[in-house]
VEXDREN-2710 file (C-alpha; in Angstrom, 1 decimal):
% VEXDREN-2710
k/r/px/py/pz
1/UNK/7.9/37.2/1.2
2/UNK/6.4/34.5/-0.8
3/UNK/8.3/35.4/-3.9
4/UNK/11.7/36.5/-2.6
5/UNK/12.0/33.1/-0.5
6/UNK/10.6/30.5/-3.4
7/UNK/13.3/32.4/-5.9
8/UNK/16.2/32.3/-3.4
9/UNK/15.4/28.1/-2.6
10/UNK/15.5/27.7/-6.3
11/UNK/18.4/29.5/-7.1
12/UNK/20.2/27.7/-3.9
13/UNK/19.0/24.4/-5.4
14/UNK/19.9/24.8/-9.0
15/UNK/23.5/26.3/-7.8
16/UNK/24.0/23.4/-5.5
17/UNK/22.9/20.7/-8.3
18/UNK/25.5/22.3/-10.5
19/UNK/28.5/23.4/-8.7
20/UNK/28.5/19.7/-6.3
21/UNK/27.2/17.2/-9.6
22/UNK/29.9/15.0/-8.8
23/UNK/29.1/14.6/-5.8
24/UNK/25.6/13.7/-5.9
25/UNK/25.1/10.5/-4.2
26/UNK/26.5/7.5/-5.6
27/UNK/22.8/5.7/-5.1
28/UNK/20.8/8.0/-7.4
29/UNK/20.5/6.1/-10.2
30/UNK/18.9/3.5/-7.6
31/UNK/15.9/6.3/-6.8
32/UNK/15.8/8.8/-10.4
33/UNK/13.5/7.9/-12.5
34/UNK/12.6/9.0/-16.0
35/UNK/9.1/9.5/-15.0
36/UNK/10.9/12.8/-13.4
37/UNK/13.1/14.2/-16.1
38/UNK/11.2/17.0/-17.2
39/UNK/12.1/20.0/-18.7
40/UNK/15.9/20.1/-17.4
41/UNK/17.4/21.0/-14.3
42/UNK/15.6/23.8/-13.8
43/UNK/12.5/21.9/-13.0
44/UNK/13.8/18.1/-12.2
45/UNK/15.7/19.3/-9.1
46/UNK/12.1/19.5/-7.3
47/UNK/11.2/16.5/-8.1
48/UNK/12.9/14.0/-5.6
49/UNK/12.3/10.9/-3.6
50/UNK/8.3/10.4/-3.1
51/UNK/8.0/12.4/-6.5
52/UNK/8.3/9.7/-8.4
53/UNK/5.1/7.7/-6.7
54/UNK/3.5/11.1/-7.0
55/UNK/3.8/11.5/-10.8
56/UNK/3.1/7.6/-11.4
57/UNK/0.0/7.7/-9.7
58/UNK/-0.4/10.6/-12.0
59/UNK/0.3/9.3/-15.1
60/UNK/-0.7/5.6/-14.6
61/UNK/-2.6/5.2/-11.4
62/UNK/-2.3/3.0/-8.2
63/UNK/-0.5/0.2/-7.4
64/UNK/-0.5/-1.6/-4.2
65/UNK/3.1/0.1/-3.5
66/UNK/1.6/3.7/-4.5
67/UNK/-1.4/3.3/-2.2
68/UNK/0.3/5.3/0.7
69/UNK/0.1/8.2/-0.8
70/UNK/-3.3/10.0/-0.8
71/UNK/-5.3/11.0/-4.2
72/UNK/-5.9/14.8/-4.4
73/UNK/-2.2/15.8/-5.2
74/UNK/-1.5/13.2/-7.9
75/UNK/-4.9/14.0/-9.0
76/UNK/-4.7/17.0/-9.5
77/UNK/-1.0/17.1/-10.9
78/UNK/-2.7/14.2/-13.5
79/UNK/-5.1/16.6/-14.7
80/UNK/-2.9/20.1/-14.9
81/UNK/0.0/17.8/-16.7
82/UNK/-2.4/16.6/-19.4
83/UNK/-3.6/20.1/-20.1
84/UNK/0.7/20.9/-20.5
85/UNK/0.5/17.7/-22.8
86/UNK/2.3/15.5/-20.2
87/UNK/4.6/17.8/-18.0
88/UNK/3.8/16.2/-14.9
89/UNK/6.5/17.6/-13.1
90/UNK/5.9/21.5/-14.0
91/UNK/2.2/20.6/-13.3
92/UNK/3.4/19.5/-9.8
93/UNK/5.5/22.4/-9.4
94/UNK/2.8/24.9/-10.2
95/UNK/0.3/23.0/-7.6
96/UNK/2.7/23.3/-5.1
97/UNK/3.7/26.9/-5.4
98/UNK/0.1/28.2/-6.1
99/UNK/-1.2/26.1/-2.7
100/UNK/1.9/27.6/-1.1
101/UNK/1.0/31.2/-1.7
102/UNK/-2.7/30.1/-0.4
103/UNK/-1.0/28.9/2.6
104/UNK/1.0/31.8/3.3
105/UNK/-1.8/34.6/3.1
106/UNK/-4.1/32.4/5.0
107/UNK/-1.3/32.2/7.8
108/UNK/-0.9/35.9/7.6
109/UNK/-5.0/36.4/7.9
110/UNK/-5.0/33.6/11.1
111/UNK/-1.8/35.5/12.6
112/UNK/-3.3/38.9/12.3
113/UNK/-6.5/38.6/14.4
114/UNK/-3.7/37.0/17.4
115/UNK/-0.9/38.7/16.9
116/UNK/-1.3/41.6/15.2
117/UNK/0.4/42.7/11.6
118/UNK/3.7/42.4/13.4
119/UNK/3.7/38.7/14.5
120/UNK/2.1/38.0/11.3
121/UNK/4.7/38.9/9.2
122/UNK/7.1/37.0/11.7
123/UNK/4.9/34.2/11.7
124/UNK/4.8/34.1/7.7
125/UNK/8.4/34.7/7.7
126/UNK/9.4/31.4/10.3
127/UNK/7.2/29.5/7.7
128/UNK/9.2/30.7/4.8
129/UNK/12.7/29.6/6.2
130/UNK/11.5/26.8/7.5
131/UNK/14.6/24.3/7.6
132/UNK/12.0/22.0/5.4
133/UNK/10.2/24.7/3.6
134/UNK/12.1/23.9/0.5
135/UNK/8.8/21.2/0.1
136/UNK/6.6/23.8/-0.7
137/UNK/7.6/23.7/-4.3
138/UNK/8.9/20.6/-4.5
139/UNK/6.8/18.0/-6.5
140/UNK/5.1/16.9/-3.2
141/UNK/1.7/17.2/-1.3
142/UNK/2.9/19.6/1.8
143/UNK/1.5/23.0/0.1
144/UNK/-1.9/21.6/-0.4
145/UNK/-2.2/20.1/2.7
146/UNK/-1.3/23.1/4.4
147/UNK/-3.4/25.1/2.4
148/UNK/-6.2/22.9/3.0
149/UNK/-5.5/22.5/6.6
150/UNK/-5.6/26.5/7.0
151/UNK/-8.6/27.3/5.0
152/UNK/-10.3/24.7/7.3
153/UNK/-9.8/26.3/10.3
154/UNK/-10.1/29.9/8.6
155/UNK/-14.1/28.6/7.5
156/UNK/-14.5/26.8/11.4
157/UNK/-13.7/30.0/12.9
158/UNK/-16.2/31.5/10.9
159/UNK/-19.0/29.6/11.7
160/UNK/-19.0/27.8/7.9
161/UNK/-18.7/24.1/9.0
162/UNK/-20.0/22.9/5.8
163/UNK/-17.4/24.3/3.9
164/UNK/-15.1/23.0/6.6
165/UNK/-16.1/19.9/6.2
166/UNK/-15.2/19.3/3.0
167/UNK/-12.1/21.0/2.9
168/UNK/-11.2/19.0/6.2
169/UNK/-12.5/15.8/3.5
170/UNK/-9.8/17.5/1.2
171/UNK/-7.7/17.5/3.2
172/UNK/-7.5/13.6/4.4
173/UNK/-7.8/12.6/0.7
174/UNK/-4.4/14.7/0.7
175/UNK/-2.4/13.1/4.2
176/UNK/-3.9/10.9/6.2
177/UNK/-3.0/13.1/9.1
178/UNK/-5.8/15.6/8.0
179/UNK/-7.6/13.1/10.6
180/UNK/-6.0/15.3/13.1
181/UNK/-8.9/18.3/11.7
182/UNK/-11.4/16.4/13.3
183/UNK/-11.1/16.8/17.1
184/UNK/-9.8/20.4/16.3
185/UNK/-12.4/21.6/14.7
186/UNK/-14.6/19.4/16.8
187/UNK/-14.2/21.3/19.9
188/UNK/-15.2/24.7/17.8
189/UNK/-18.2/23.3/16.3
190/UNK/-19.4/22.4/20.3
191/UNK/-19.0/25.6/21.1
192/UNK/-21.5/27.4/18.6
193/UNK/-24.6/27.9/20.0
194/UNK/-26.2/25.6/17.0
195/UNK/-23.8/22.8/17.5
196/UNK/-25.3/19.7/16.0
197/UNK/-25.8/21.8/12.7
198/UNK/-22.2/22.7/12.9
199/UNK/-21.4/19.0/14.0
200/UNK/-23.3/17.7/11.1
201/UNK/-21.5/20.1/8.3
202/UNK/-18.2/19.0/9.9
203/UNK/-19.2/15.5/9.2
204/UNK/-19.0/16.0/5.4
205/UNK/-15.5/15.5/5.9
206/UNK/-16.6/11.6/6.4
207/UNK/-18.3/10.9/2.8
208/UNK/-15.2/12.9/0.8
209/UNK/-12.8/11.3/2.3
210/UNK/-14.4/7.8/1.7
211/UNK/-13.2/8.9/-2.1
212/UNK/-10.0/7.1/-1.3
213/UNK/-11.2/3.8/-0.8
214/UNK/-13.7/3.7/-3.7
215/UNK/-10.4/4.9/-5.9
216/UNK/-8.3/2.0/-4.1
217/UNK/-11.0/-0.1/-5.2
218/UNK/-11.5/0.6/-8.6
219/UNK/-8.1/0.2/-9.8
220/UNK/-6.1/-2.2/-7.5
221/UNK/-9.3/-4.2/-6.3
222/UNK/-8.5/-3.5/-2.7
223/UNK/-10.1/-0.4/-0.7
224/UNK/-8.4/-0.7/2.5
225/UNK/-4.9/-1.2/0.4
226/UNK/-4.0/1.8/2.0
227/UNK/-3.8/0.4/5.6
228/UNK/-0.6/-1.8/4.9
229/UNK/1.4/0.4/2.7
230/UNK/3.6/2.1/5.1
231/UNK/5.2/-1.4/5.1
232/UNK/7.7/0.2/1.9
233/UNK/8.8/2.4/4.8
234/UNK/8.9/-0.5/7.3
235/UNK/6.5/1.3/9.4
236/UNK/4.2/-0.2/12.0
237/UNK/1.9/0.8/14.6
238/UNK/2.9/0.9/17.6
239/UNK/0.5/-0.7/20.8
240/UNK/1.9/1.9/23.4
241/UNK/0.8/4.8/20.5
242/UNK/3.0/7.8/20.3
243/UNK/4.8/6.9/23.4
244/UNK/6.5/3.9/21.1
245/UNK/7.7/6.2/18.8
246/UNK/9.4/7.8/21.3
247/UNK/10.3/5.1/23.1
248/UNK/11.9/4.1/19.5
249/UNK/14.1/7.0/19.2
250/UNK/15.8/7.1/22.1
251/UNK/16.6/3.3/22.0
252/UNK/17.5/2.6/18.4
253/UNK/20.0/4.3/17.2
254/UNK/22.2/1.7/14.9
255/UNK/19.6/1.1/12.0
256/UNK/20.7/-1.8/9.8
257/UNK/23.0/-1.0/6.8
258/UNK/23.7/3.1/8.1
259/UNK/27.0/3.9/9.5
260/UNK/26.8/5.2/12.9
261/UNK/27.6/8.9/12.5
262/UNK/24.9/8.7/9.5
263/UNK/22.6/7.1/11.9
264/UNK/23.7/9.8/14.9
265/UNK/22.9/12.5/12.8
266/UNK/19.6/11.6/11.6
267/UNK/18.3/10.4/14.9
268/UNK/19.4/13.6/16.9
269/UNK/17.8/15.7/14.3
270/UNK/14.6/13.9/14.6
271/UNK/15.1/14.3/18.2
272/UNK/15.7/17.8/18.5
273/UNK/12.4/18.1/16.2
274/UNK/10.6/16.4/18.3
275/UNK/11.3/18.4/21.6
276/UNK/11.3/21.7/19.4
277/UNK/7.5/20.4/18.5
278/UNK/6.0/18.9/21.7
279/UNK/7.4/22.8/23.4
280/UNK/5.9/24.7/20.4
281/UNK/2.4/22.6/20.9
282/UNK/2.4/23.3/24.4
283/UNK/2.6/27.3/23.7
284/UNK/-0.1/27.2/20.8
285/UNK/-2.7/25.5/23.5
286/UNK/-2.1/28.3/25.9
287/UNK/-1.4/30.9/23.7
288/UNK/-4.5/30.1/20.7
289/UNK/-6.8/27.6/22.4
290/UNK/-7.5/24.0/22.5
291/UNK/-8.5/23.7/19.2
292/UNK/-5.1/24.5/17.9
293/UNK/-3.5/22.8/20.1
294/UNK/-5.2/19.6/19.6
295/UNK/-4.6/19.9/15.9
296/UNK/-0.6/20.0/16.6
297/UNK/-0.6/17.7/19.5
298/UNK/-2.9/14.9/17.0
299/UNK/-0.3/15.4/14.1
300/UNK/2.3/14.7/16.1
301/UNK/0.7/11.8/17.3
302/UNK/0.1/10.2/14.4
303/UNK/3.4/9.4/13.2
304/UNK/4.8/8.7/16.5
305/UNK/2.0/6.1/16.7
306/UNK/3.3/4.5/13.5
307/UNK/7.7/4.0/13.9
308/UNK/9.9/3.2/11.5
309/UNK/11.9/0.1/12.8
310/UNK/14.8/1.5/11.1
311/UNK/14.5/5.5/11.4
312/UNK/12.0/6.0/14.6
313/UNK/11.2/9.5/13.8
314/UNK/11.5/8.9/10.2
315/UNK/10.1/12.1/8.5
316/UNK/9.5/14.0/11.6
317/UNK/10.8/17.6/10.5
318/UNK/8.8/17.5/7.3
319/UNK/5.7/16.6/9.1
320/UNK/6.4/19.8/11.1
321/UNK/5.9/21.9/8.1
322/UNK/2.3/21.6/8.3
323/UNK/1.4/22.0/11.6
324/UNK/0.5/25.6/11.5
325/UNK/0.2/26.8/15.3
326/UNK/3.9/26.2/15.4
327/UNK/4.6/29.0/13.3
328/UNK/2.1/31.3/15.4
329/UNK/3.5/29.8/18.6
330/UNK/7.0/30.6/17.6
331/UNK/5.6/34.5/16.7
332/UNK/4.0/34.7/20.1
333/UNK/7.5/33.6/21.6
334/UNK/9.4/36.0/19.6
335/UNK/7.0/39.2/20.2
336/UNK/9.2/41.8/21.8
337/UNK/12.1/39.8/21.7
338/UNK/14.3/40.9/18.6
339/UNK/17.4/38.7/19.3
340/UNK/14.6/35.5/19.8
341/UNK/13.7/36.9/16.5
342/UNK/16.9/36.8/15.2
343/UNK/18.2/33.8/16.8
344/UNK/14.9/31.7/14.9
345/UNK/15.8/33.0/11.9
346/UNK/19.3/32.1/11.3
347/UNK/19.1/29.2/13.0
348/UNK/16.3/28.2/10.5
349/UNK/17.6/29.9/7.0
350/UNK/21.3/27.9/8.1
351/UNK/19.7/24.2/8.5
352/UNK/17.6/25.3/5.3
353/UNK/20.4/25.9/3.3
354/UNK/22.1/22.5/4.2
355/UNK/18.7/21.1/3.3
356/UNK/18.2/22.5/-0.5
357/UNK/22.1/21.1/-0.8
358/UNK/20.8/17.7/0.2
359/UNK/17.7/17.8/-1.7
360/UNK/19.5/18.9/-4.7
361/UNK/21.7/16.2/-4.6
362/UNK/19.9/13.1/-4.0
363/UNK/20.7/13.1/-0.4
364/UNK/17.4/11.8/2.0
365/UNK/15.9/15.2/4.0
366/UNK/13.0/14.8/5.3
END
């Protein structure tokens, strides 16, 4: 499944760069970079957008502007490209796809013990077609953070809260939502019988991710730079929490310097995403438990909590890729229920397909 859906994303994107170049958008040059021109096409079509603050960090570390985006990826992607004698991107690439087959056998292992091998596969294969899956090659962080994310839970539910701890670390020095581990993971560590021990291995998290700050420090002189650098995405935090973001949405819908079918479409997508997600999180905490559904309902939280003032829910269908239980929950729904089945499927391979075009082409998807 892995393999058949990563080749037919890549072949849609590098058919979609080619056979629509001229039309690409007519602000590219404004966002490519040549810090992204790889090895040709057939790697510099996944690196878009934030890829470029990705592979800087990589190749030249922080700046106050980079500081938004968490060390572990760029780390990581600065150390593989230097052993491929500076093919940042391909390094990226290859982090990405070799988190993202992580990520889809530890899905399969979670869905398995729940909902048997058939939901599993369905569960793996919703992940797969995800309308934003295509970031799980892409020279992003999505794959390790959902790798991370999965093998935390996978080592909670086992009892290992040591080694959850510092993957739940891991995974905050990825996203800053990997915050949203804690209270999850939290609640299972309360209920082992030895639950200060597993409350104090959970804690690890704490020190690892303090990495970030000491890194901040180091090279741009600031630890907390991180705190005001969603600023580049004229994001700010909201006093009435996720209930602003909302509030956001459903108010401003005529951003500044987007026409108004542009700023339609984007806003009823992030709309729809968010109803889709706040259903789905209310079906993983009765169907899986409260620790999975206070992982999904905190990760939603969290960017609602912080608005764009131009594009509310700015992001909001990428950040669903990561949130696991929605992929189980939407298994759960589907079990028994071949048109469901069906229905989630085509829906999700048709509005994937429209992304890859828009990836490939410069055009924002998030």
């Amino acid at each position: 499944m892995f393999l058949w859906s990563r080749t037919a994303i890549w072949s849609a994107a590098i058919f979609a760069l080619y056979w629509f170049e001229p039309n690409r958008h007519p602000q590219a040059h404004r966002w490519d970079s040549p810090l992204i021109h790889d090895l040709g096409s057939f790697t510099d079509v996944w690196a878009r957008w934030d890829s470029v603050f990705f592979v800087r960090i990589a190749e030249h570390g922080y700046d106050h502007s980079s500081a938004a985006f968490y060390p572990l990826y760029p780390g990581l992607v600065a150390a593989l490209g230097r052993v491929f004698g500076g093919h940042y991107v391909l390094a990226g690439i290859i982090i990405s796809l070799a988190a993202a087959l992580g990520a889809f056998m530890l899905l399969q292992r979670l869905a398995v013990e729940r909902l048997g091998a058939d939901g599993a596969g369905r569960a793996v294969v919703y992940l797969a077609v995800f309308p934003m899956a295509l970031f799980l090659q892409a020279v992003y962080s999505e794959s390790l953070y959902l790798v991370l994310v999965l093998a935390a839970f996978v080592a909670a539910e086992r009892g290992n809260f040591w080694v959850a701890g510092v993957l739940t670390g891991l995974a905050i020095l990825t996203r800053v939502t990997g915050v949203a581990l804690l209270p999850a993971l939290a609640f299972l560590a309360w209920r082992q019988r030895n639950r200060l021990r597993a409350l104090a291995g959970l804690s690890l998290a704490v020190p690892v991710a303090a990495i970030y700050p000491l890194v901040l420090w180091q090279q741009v002189d600031d630890p907390w730079a991180f705190w005001g650098a969603q600023d580049l995405w004229h994001r700010h935090f909201s006093s009435a929490g996720p209930f602003g973001g909302i509030w956001d949405a459903l108010t401003n819908w005529t951003p500044s310097g987007a026409g108004p079918q542009h700023a339609i479409a984007v806003n009823v997508e992030g709309l729809v995403a968010l109803v889709l997600f706040a259903a789905l999180t209310a079906v993983a905490w009765r169907r899986f438990g409260t620790a999975y559904g206070l992982f999904a309902a905190v990760s939603l939280a969290i960017p609602l909590s912080y608005p764009s003032s131009r594009w509310p829910l700015l992001s909001l269908p990428r950040f669903g890729l990561v949130i696991f239980p929605f992929f189980l929950a939407l298994a759960a729904l589907s079990a028994g229920r071949p048109r469901v089945h069906t229905a989630i499927v085509s829906i999700s391979s048709l509005f994937l397909g429209v992304a890859v075009v828009q990836w490939a082409l410069w055009q924002w998807v998030a």
